[in-house]
KEKE-3310 file (N, C-alpha, C; in steps of 0.2 Angstrom, whole numbers, plus 5000, padded with zeros to 4 digits):
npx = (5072:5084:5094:5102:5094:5087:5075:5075:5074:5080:5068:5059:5047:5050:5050:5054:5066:5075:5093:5090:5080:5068:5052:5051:5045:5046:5057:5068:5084:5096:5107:5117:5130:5143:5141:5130:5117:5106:5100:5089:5074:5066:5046:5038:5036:5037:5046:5044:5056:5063:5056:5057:5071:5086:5090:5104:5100:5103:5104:5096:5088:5076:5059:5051:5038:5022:5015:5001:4984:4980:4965:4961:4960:4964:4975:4983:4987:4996:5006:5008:5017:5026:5031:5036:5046:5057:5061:5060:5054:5049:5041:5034:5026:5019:5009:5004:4998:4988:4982:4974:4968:4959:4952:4946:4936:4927:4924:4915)
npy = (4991:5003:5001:5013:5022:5028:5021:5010:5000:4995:4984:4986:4979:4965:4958:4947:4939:4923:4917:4906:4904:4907:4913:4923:4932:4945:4952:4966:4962:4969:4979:4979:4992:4993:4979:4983:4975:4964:4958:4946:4940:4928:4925:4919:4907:4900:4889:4880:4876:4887:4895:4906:4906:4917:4925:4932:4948:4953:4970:4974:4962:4965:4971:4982:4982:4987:4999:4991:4996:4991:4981:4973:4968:4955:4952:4964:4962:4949:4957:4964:4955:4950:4963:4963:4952:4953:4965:4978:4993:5006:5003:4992:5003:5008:5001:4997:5008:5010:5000:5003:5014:5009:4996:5007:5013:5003:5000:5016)
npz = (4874:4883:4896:4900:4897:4907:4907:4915:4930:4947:4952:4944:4933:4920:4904:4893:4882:4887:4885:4879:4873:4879:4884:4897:4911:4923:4937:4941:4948:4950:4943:4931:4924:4916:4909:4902:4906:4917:4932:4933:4941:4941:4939:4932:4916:4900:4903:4916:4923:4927:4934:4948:4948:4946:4931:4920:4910:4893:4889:4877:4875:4886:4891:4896:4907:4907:4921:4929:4933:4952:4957:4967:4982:4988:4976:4979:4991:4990:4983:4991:4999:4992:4989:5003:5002:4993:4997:4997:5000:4998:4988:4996:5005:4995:4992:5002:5006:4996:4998:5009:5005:4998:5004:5014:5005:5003:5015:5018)
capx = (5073:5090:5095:5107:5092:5084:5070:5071:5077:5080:5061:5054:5043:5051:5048:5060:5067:5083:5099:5090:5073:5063:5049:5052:5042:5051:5057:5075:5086:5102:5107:5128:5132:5148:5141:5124:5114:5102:5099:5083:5071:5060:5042:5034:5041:5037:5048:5045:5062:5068:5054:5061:5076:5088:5096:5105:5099:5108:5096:5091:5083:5073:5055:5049:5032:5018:5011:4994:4981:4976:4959:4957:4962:4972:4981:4986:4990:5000:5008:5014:5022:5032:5039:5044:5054:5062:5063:5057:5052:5049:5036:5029:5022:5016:5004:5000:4993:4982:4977:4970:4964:4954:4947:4942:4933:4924:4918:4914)
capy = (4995:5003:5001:5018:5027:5028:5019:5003:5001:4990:4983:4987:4972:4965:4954:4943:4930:4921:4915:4899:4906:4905:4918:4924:4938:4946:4960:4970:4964:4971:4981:4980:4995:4989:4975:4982:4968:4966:4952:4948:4935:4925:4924:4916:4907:4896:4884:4879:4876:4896:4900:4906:4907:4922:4924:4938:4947:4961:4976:4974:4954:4962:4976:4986:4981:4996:4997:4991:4996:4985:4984:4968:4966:4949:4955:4968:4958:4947:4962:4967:4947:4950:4967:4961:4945:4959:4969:4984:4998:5012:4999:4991:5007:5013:4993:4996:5015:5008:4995:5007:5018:5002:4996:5014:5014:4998:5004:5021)
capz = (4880:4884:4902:4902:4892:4912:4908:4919:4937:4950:4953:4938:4930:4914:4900:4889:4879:4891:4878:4875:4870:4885:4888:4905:4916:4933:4938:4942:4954:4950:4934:4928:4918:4913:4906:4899:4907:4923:4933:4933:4945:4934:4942:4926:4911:4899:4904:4925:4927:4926:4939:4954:4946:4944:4924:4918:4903:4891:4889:4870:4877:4888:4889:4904:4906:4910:4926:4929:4943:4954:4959:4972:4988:4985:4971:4981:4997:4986:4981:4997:5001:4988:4990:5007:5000:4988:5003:4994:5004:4993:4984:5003:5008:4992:4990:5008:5005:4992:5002:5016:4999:4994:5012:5016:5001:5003:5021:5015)
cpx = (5080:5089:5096:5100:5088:5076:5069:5078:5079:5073:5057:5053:5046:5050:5054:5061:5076:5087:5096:5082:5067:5061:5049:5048:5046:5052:5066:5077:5093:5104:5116:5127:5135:5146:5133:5121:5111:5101:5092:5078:5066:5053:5035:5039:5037:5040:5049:5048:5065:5061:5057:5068:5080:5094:5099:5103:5101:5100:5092:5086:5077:5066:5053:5041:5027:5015:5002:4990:4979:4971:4957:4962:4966:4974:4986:4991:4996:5006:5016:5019:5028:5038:5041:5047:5058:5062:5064:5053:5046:5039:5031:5024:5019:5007:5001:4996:4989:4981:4971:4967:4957:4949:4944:4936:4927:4920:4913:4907)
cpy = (4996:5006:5008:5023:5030:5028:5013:5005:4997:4989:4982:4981:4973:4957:4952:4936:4928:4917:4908:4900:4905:4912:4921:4929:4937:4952:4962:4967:4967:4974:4982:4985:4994:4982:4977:4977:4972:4959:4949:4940:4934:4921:4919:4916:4902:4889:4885:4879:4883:4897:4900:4908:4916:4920:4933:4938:4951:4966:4977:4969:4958:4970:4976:4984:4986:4992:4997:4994:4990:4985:4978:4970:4961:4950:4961:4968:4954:4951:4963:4959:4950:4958:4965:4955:4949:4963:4977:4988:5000:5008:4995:4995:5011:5008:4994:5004:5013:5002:4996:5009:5013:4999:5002:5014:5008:4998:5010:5021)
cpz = (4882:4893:4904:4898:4900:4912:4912:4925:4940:4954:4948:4935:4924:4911:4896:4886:4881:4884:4876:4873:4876:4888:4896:4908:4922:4933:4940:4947:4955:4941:4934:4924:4913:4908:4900:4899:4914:4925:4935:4938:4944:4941:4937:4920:4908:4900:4913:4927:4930:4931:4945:4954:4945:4938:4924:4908:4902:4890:4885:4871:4881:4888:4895:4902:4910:4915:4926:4937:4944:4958:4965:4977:4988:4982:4976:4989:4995:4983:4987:4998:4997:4986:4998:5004:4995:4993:5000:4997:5003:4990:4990:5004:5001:4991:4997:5010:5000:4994:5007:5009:5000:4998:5016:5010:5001:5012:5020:5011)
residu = (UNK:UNK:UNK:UNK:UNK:UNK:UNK:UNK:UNK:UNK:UNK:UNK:UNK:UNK:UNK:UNK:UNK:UNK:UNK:UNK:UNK:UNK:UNK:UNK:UNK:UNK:UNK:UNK:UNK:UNK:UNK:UNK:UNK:UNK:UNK:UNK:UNK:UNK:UNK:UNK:UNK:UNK:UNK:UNK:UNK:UNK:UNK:UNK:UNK:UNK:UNK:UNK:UNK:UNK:UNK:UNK:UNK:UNK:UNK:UNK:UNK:UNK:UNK:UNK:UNK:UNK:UNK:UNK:UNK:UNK:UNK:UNK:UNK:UNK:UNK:UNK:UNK:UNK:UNK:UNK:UNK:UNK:UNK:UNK:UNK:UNK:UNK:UNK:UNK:UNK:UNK:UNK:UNK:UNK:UNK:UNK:UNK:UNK:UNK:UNK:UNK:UNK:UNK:UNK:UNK:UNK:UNK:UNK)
# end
């Protein structure tokens, strides 16, 4: 997946193998042009120590992972925590309109 081909963003969930072979999942926090890279904050890995962590990866290491729905209520609450500690708007009020979706639905 190429960065500059505008497929992946700043947010966007991806997948990878960091410079010393360590499976990673996270998401976008920053993309370098110039450097054709992104900086990415590891929420899962095979290796415990990289979670939490933030590595940088070049654009060929790493694959934009498809969006899933999500169908629970904690998933979705969980959701929202985490775009506010990424202080993600854009992506707050989209988890919190399908939250209303979801609990309108379940009274309804």
């Amino acid at each position: 997946m190429k960065l500059f081909e505008g497929n992946l963003k700043v947010g966007d969930w991806v997948k990878g193998k960091s410079r010393n072979g360590e499976l990673i999942y996270g998401y976008i926090k920053m993309i370098d042009p110039s450097k054709k890279a992104a900086l990415i904050n590891v929420v899962k890995s095979d290796d415990e120590k990289m979670v939490g962590t933030t590595i940088g990866m070049m654009d060929e290491k790493m694959e934009k992972l498809p969006l899933q729905k999500t169908a629970h209520e904690e998933q979705i609450l969980s959701l929202i925590d985490l775009a506010l500690l990424t202080k993600d708007k854009a992506w707050f009020s989209e988890l919190t309109a399908e939250l209303k979706k979801l609990q309108d639905k379940k009274q309804g």
